[in-house]
N, C-alpha and C positions, 0 to 999 in steps of 0.2 A: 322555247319560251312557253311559261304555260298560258293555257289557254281558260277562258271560262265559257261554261257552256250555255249559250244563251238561251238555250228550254228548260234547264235543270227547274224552274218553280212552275211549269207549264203541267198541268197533269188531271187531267185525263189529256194526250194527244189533241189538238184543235188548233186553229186559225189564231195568231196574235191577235190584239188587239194593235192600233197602234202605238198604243202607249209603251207598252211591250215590245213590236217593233221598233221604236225609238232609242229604247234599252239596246236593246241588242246592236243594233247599227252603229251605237256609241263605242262597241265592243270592236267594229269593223274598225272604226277611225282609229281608237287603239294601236289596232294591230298593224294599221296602213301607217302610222307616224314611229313605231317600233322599226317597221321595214327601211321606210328615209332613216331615219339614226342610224342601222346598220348599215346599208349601201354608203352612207357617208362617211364610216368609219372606214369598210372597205376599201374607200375611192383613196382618204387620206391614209392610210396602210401601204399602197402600194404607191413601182413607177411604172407600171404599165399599161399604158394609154390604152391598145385595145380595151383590156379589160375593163378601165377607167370610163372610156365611151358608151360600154356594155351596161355597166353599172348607172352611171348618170340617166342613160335613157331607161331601166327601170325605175330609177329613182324619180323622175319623173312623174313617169305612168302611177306610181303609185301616189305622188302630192296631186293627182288629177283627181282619184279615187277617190280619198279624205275629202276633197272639195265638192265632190258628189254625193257624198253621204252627207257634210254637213247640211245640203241643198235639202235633203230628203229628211233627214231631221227638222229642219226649219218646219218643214209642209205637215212633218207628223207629230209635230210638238209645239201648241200656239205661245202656250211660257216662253220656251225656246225663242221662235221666232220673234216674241216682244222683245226680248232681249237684245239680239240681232237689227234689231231696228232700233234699237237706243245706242250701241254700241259706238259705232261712227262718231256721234255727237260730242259722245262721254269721251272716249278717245281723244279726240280732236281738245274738249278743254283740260284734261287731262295733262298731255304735250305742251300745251299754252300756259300750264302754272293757274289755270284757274283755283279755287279754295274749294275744298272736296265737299261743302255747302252748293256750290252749284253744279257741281259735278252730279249730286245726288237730285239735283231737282229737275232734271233733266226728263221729261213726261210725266210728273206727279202731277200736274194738272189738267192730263188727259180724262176726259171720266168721272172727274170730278169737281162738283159746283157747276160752274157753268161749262165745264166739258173745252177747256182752253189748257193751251200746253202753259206752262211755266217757262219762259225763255230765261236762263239764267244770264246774267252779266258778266262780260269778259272783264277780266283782271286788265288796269290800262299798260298800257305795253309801247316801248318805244319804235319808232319806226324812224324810216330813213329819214322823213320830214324834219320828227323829232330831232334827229344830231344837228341838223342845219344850221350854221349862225348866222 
């Protein structure tokens, strides 16, 4: 698989920045979600359970990786991190059919004016109460 080299724009030799570290790390998650695709082809390829067991548990260790870089991204990258912290939200109304108006308004109120989140309105939704006659 090729690779990219994550100093190729680095030059004179020196210390990333972290912005740059964060590039790169993105490079790592890449290559660790490349590795689960393959081990999971491998596992669905074969019937051979040793091998299968062998497989699963690198495949593992490597969705452990991805989730430790994403960690160290989050910390090297505050955008990133914003993002990360609205996501759940967005998510969640997302799933619920909310209108992609509140979807988007989801902390545009942080920060600004009076520094108050915008809580956007769920779409009404029926529930078990609702069917009751």
């Amino acid at each position: 698989m090729p690779q990219t080299n994550p100093f190729h724009s680095v030059v004179p030799p020196r210390k990333l920045t972290d912005s740059e570290l964060a590039r790169s790390i993105r490079l790592n998650i890449e290559a660790e979600l490349d590795a689960i695709n393959l081990y999971a082809a491998h596992i669905e390829a074969t019937d051979n359970e040793e091998a299968k067991a062998v497989l699963r548990h690198v495949m593992d260790e490597e969705r452990e990786h991805a989730a430790l870089f994403w960690q160290l991204i989050a910390r090297l990258d505050p955008a990133q991190a914003h993002h990360d912290s609205e996501a759940s939200r967005k998510y969640q109304l997302i799933v619920t059919g909310a209108p992609h108006e509140a979807v988007e308004a989801v902390g545009e109120g942080a920060g600004k004016g009076g520094g108050q989140a915008v809580e956007p309105v769920l779409p009404k939704q029926l529930t078990v109460g609702n069917l009751r006659r």
